[in-house]
VOPAGU-2260 file (C-alpha; in pm, 1 decimal, decimal comma):
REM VOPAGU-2260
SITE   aa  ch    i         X         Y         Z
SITE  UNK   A    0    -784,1   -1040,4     495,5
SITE  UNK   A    1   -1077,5    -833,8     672,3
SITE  UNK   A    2   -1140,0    -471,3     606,5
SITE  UNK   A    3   -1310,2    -210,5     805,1
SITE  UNK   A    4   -1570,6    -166,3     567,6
SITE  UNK   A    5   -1764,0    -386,2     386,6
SITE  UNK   A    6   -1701,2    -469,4       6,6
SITE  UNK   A    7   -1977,7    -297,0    -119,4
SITE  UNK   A    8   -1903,2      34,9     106,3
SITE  UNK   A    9   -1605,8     116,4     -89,9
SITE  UNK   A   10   -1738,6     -24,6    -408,0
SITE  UNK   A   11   -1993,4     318,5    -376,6
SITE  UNK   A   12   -1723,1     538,4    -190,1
SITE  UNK   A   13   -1472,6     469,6    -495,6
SITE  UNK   A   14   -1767,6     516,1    -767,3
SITE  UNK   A   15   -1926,8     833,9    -619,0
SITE  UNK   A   16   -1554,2     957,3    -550,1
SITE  UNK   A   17   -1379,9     867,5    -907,3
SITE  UNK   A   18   -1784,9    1101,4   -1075,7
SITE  UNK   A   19   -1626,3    1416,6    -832,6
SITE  UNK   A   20   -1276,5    1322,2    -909,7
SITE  UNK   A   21   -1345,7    1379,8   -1319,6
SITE  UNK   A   22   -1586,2    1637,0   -1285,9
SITE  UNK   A   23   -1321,9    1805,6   -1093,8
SITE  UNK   A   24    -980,4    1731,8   -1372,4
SITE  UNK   A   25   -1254,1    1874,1   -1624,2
SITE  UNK   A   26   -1384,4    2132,6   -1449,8
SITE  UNK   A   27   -1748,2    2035,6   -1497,1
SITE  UNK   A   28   -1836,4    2236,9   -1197,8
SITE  UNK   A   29   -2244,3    2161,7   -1129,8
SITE  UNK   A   30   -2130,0    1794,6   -1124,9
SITE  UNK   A   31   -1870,5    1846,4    -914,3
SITE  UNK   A   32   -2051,5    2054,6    -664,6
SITE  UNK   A   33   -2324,1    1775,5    -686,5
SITE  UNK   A   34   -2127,8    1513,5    -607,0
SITE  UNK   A   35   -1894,2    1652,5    -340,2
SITE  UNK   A   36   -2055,3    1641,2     -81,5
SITE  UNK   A   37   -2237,3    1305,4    -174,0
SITE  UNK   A   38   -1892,5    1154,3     -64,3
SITE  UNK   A   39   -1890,2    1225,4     248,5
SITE  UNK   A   40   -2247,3    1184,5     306,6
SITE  UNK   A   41   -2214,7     769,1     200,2
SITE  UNK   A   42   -1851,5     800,3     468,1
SITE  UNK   A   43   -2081,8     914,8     726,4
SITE  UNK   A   44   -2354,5     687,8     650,0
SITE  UNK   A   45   -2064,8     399,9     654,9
SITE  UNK   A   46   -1897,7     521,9     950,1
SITE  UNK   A   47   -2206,8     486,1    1126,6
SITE  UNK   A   48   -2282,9     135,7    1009,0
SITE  UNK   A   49   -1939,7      16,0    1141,6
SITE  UNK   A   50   -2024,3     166,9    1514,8
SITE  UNK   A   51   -1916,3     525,2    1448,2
SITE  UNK   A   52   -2169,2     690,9    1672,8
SITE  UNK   A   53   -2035,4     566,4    2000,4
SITE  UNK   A   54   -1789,9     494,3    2210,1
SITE  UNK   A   55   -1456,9     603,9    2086,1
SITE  UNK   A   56   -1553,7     658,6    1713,5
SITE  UNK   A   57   -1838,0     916,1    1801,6
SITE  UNK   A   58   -1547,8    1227,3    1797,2
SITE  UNK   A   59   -1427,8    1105,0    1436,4
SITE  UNK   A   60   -1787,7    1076,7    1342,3
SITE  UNK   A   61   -1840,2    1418,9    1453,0
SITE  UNK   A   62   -1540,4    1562,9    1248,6
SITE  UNK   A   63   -1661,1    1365,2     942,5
SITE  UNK   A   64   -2001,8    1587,6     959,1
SITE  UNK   A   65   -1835,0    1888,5    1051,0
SITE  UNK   A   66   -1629,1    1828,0     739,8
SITE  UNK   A   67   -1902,6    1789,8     562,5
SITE  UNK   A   68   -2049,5    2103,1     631,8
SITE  UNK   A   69   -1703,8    2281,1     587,9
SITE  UNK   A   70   -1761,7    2088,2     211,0
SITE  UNK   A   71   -2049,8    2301,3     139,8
SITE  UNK   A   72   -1971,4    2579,3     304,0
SITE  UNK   A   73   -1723,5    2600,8      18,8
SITE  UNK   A   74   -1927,5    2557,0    -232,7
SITE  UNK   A   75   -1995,8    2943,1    -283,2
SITE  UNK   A   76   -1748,7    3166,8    -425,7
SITE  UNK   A   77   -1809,1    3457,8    -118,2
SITE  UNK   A   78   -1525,3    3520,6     144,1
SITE  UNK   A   79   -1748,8    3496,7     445,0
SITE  UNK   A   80   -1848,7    3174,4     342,8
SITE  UNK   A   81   -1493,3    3072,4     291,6
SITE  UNK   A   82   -1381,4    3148,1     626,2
SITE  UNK   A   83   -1698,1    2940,6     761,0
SITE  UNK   A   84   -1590,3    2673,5     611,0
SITE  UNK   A   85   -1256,0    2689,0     749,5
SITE  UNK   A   86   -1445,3    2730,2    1116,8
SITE  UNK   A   87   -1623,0    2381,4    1030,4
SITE  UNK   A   88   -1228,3    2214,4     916,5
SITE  UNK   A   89   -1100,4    2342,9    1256,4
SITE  UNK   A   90   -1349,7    2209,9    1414,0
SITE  UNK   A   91   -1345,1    1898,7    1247,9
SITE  UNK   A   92    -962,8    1866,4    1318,3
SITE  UNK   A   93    -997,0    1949,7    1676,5
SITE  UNK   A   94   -1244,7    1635,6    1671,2
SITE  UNK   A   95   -1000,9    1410,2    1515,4
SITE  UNK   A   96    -709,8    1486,7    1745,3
SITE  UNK   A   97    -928,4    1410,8    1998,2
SITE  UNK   A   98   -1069,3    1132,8    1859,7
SITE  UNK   A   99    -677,2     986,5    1834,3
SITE  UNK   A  100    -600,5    1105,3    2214,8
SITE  UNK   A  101    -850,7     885,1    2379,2
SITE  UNK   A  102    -583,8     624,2    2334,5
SITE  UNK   A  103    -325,2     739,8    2581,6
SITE  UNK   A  104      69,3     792,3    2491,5
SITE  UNK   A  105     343,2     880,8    2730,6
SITE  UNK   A  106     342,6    1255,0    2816,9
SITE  UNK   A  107     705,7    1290,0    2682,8
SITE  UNK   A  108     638,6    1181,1    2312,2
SITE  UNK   A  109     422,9    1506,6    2321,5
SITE  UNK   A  110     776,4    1673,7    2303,7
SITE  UNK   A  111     901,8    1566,1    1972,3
SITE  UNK   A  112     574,3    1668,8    1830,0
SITE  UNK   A  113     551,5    2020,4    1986,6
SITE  UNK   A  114     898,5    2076,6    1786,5
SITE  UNK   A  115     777,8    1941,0    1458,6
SITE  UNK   A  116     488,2    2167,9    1519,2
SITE  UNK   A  117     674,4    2481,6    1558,9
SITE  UNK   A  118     902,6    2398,2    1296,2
SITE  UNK   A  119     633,7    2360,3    1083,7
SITE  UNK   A  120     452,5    2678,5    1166,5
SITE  UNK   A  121     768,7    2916,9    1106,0
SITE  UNK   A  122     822,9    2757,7     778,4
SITE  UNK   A  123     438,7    2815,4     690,2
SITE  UNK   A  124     474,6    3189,6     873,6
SITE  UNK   A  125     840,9    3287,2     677,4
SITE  UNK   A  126     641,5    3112,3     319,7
SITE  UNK   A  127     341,3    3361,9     388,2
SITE  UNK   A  128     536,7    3646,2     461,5
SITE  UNK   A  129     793,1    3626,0     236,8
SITE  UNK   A  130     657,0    3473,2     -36,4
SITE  UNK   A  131     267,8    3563,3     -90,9
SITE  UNK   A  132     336,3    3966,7      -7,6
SITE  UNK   A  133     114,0    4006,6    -352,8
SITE  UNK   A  134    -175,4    3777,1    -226,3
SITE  UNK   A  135    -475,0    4048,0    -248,3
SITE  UNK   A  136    -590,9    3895,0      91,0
SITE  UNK   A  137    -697,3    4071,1     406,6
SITE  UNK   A  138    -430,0    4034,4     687,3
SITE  UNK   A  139    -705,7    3879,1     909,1
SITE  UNK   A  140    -740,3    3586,2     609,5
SITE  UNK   A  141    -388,9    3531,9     656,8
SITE  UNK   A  142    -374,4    3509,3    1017,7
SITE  UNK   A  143    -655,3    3227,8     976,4
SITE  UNK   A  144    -435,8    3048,4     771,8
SITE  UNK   A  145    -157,0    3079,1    1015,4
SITE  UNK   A  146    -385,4    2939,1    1296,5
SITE  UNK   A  147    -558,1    2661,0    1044,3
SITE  UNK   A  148    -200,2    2542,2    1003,1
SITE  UNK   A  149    -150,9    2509,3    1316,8
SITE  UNK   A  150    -432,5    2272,7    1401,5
SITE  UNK   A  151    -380,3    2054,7    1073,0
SITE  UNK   A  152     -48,1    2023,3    1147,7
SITE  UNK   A  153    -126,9    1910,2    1549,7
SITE  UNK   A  154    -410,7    1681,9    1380,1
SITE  UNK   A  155    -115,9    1489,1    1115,2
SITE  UNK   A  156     108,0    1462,7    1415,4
SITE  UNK   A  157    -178,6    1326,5    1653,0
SITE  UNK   A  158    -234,9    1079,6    1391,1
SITE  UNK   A  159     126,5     945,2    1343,8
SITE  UNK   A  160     177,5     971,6    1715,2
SITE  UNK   A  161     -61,7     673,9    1723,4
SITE  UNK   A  162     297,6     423,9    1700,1
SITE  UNK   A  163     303,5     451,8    2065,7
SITE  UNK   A  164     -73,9     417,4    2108,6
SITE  UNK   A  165    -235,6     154,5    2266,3
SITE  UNK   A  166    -416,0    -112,5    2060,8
SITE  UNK   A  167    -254,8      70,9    1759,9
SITE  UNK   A  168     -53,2    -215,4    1518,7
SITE  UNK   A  169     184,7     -55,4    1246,5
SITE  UNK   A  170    -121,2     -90,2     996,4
SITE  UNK   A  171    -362,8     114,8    1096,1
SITE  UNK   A  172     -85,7     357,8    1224,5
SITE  UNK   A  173      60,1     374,4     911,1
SITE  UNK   A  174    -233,1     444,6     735,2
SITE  UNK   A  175    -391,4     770,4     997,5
SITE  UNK   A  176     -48,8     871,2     969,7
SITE  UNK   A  177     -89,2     912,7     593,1
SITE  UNK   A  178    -410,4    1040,0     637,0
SITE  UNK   A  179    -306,9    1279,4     804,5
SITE  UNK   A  180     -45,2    1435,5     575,4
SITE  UNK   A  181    -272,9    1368,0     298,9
SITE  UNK   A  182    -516,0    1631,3     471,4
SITE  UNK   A  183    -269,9    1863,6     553,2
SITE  UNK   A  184    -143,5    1841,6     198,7
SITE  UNK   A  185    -491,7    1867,2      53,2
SITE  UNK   A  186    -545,3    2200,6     297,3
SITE  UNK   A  187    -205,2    2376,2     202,5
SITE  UNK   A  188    -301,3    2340,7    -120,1
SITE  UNK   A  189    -630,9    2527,5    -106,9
SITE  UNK   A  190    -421,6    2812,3     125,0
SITE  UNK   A  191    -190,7    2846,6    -162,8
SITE  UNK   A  192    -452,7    2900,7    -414,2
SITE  UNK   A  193    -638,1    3143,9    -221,0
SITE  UNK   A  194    -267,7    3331,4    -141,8
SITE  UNK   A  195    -182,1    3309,5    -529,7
SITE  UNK   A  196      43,3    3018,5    -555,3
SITE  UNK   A  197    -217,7    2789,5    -695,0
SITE  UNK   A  198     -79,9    2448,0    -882,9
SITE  UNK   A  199    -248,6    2341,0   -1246,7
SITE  UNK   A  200    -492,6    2080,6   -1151,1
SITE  UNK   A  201    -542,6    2209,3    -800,0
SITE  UNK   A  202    -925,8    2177,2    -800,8
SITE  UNK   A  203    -848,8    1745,7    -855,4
SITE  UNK   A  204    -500,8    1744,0    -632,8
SITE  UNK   A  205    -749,8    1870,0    -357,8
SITE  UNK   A  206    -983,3    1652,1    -382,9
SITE  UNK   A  207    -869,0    1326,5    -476,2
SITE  UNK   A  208    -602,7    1409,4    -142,3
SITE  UNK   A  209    -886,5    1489,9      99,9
SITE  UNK   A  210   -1091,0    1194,8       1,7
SITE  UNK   A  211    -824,7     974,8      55,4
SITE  UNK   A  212    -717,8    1139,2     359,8
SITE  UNK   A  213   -1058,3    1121,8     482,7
SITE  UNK   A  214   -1113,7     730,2     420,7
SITE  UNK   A  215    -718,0     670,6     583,9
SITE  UNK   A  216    -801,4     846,8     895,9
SITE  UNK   A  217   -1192,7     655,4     930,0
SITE  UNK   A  218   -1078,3     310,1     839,3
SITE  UNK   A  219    -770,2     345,6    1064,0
SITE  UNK   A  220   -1002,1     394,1    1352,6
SITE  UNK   A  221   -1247,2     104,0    1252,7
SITE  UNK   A  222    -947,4     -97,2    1240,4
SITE  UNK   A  223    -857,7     -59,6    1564,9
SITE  UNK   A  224   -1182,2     -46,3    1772,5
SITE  UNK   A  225   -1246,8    -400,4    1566,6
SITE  UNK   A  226    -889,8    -526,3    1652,3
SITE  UNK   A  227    -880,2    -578,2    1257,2
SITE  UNK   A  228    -519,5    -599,9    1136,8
SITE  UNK   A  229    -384,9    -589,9     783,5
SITE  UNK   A  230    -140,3    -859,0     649,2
């Protein structure tokens, strides 16, 4: 069985990601805040290794930084910052789905997605509207969040529109797919919190989803620009 990374790549991804996962189910903050963005510095640095700054990697390399500025962007407590770090997810999104359109699909599947999409957005729209009318927000924060949705949910769909991709096997399609949910899961939550729905343990929930997300949607495109497939 080959992998997209070697051994000793997720031997440091899983170490340096299960220090931020405790220091985030105990709340030791300065730890945490250490060691976020350390994750997705060794990603990048592995990502690169594997041929991530060219061809058709380079636009999933480029949403892995911009990710990891949108990381510590959110690292202070301050509303402008907040919404930066948002910018640098969008962006990062916007990178990904095009990242998974290089590999072509026929125009029509496009129309199954576009009504998941919507469906999706008036579910999130009626939730925020309905349900948060005592988030102490700004209306412009929750317009973001309408928009964000919007792209997180085109990026998951991108992802698991990969079945009818070329050169994508059911692995690797399985697995973007998932990463993709995963993310969008990971960003609801922190939309929630910030409307005042948040979960108990949403600090680790986040994480531990994103991270995962983030190594699902990398290793499914290493898998495929090597040809690797998973038995």
């Amino acid at each position: 069985m080959t992998f997209p990374f070697p051994w000793y790549a997720y031997l440091i991804i899983a170490v340096l990601c299960a220090v931020n996962w405790i220091a985030a189910f105990f709340e030791k903050m300065k730890l945490y805040y250490v060691t976020k963005p350390l994750v997705l510095i060794a990603m990048i640095a592995f990502f690169a290794y594997g041929g991530g700054y060219s061809g058709r990697l380079l636009p999933f390399l480029i949403g892995l930084v911009l990710s990891l500025l949108g990381d510590v962007f959110l690292i202070p407590q301050r509303t402008r910052y907040f919404v930066t770090g948002m910018g640098a997810f969008a962006l990062a999104h916007l990178a990904y789905i095009y990242g998974f359109s290089q590999w072509a699909i026929s125009w029509w599947m496009y129309i199954p997605a576009l009504v998941v999409l919507v469906i999706m957005l008036l579910v999130f729209n009626y939730y925020i509207e309905t349900r948060c009318t005592d988030a102490n927000l700004p209306r412009f924060q929750k317009r973001l969040f309408k928009a964000y949705g919007v792209l997180i949910g085109a990026m998951a769909l991108a992802a698991w529109l990969s079945v009818a991709r070329d050169g994508w096997l059911p692995a690797p399609t399985v697995i973007a797919g998932l990463g993709g949910v995963l993310f969008m899961i990971s960003d609801l939550m922190i939309a929630l919190g910030k409307l005042e729905k948040r979960i108990p343990k949403q600090r680790f929930l986040v994480i531990v989803s994103y991270h995962i997300a983030q190594m699902f949607i990398l290793s499914s495109a290493l898998m495929v620009n090597q040809g690797i497939q998973l038995l």
